[in-house]
C-alpha positions in Angstrom: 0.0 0.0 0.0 1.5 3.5 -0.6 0.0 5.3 2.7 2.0 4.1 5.4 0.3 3.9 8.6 1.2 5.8 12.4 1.5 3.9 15.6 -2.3 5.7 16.7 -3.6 3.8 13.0 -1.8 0.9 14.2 -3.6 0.4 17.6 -7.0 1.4 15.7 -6.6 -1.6 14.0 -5.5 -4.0 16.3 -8.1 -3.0 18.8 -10.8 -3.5 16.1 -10.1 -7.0 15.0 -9.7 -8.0 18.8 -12.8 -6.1 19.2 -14.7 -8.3 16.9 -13.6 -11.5 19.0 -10.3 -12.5 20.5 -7.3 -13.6 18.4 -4.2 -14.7 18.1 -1.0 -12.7 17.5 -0.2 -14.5 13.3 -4.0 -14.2 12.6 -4.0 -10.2 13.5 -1.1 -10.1 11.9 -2.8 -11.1 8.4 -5.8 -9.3 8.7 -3.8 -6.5 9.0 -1.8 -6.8 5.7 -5.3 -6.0 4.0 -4.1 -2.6 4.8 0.1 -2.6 5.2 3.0 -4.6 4.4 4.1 -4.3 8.0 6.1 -7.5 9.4 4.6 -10.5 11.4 7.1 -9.1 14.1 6.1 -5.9 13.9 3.1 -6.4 15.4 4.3 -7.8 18.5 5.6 -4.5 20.1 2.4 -3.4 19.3 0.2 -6.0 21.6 2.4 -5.6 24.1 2.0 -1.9 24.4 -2.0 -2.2 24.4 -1.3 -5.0 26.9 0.4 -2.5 29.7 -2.4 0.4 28.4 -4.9 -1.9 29.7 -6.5 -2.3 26.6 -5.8 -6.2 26.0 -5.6 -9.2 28.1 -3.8 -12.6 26.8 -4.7 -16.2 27.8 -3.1 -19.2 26.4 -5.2 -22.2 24.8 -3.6 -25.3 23.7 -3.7 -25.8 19.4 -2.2 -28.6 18.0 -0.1 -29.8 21.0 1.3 -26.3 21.0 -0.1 -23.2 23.6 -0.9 -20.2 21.3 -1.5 -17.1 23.1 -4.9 -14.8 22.3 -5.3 -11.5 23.1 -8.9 -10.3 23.9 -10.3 -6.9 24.6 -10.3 -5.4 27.9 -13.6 -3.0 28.7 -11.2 0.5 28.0 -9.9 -0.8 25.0 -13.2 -1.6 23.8 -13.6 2.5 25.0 -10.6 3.1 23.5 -11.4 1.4 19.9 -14.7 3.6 19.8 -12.9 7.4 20.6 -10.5 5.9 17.6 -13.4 4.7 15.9 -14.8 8.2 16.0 -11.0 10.1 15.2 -11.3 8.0 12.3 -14.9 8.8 10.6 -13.9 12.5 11.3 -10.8 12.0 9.7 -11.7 10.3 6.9 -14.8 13.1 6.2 -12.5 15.8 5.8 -10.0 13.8 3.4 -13.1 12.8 1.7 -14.0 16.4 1.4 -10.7 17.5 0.1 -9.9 14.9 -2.1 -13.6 15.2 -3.8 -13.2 18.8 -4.3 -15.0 20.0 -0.9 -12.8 23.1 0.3 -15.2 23.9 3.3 -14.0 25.1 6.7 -15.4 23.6 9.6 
């Protein structure tokens, strides 16, 4: 994808798949190439700071002989996820706006 995106975009997304039901780490990881080429690896940081925000809890459940850890939303990321939620449909009026020839000021 050309537009890269910032570490505020980045927890937007995270928090809205894990909103959606819990999930492991390589399964966020691919939904969220629909949007970047980011790394598997990259994402990790990323968990871990929602983790000590409070906005994610992990658990462990056993897959194939091997323990996989999910992450699942906590009650202020779900909070969290909706103020982004709302950044985001503001946002994403006014670049609407401007890139379909709307020059109003609001």
């Amino acid at each position: 994808m050309t537009f890269t995106l910032n570490a505020p975009m980045m927890d937007f997304l995270v928090l809205s798949v894990i909103a959606d039901g819990d999930a492991y780490g390589y399964q966020i990881s691919q939904i969220i190439k629909r949007a970047s080429n980011t790394k598997d690896s990259a994402l990790y940081p990323i968990l871990k700071r929602l983790q000590e925000n409070g906005y994610v809890e992990t658990y462990d459940r056993q897959y194939q002989g091997r323990n996989r850890k999910y992450y699942k939303i906590t009650p202020s990321g779900r909070q969290r996820q909706e103020e982004l939620l709302n950044e985001w449909e503001n946002y994403k009026f006014i670049i609407d706006d401007i890139v379909k020839g709307g020059f109003t000021d609001e």
